[in-house]
C-alpha positions as CSV (number, residue, x, y, z in Angstrom):
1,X,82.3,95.9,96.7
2,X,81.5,99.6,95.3
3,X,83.3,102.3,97.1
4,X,83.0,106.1,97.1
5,X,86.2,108.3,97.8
6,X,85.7,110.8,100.9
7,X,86.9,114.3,100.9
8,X,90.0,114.2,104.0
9,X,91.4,118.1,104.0
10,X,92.4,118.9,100.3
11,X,92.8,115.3,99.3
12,X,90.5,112.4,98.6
13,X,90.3,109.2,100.6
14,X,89.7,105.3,100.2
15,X,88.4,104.0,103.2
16,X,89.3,100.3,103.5
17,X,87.4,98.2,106.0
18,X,88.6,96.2,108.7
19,X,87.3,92.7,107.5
20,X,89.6,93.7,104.1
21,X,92.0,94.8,106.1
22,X,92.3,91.4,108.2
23,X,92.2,89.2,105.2
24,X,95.3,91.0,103.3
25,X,96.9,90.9,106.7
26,X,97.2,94.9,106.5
27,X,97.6,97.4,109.4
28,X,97.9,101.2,109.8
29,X,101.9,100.5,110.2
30,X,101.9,98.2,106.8
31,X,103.7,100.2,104.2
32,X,101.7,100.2,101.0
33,X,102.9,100.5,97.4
34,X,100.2,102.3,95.1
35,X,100.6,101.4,91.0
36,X,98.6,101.9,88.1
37,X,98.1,99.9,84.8
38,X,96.6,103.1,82.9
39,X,93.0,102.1,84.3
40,X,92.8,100.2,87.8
41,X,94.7,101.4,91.1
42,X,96.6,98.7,92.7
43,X,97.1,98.3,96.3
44,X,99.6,96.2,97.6
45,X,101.7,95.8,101.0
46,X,105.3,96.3,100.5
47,X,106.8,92.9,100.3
48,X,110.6,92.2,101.6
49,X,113.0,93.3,98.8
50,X,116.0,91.2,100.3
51,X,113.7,88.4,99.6
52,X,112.4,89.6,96.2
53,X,115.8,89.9,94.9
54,X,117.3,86.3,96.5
55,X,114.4,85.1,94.9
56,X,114.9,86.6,91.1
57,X,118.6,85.5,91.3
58,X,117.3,82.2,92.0
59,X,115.1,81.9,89.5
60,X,117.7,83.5,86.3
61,X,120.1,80.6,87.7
62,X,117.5,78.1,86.7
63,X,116.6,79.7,83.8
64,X,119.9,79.6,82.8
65,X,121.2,76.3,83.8
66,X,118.0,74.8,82.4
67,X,117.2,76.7,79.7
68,X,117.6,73.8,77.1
69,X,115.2,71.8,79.2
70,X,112.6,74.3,80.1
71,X,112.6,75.1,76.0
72,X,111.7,71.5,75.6
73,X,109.4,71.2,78.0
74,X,107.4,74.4,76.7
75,X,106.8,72.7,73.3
C-alpha cells in the first residue's frame, strides 16, 4: 500500500485506514510509539512495560542458568 502524507495545520499527517487499524487491533485511545532505523518509520502500539520487563528477567535467568547448554546447542 502507497500512502501520501496530508497537510493537518502546520504539520503533516499519515492517515491509517480502518481495515489497518482493525487488524493491528489499534484505536484512537492506543498509545503509539514512533522509531526510526535511519530509513523506515516504525509504528507500533505501546506494549505493557510491566510485562516487557518480567519477561527480559525471565529470559537473562535462562540464559544464565543454561548458558553451557544453550552454547552447545548453538554449535
Amino acid at each position: 500500500m502507497i500512502k501520501k502524507l496530508v497537510s493537518h495545520g502546520n504539520s503533516a499527517a499519515l492517515v491509517i485506514d480502518k481495515p489497518i487499524l482493525e487488524l493491528l487491533r489499534v484505536d484512537m485511545d492506543t498509545p503509539l510509539e514512533i522509531t526510526t532505523d535511519g530509513r523506515n518509520l516504525i509504528i507500533s502500539p505501546v506494549g505493557n512495560r510491566k510485562r516487557e520487563e518480567k519477561f527480559k528477567a525471565a529470559l537473562e535467568e535462562v540464559n544464565r542458568r543454561h548458558a553451557r547448554s544453550l552454547s552447545r546447542l548453538a554449535e
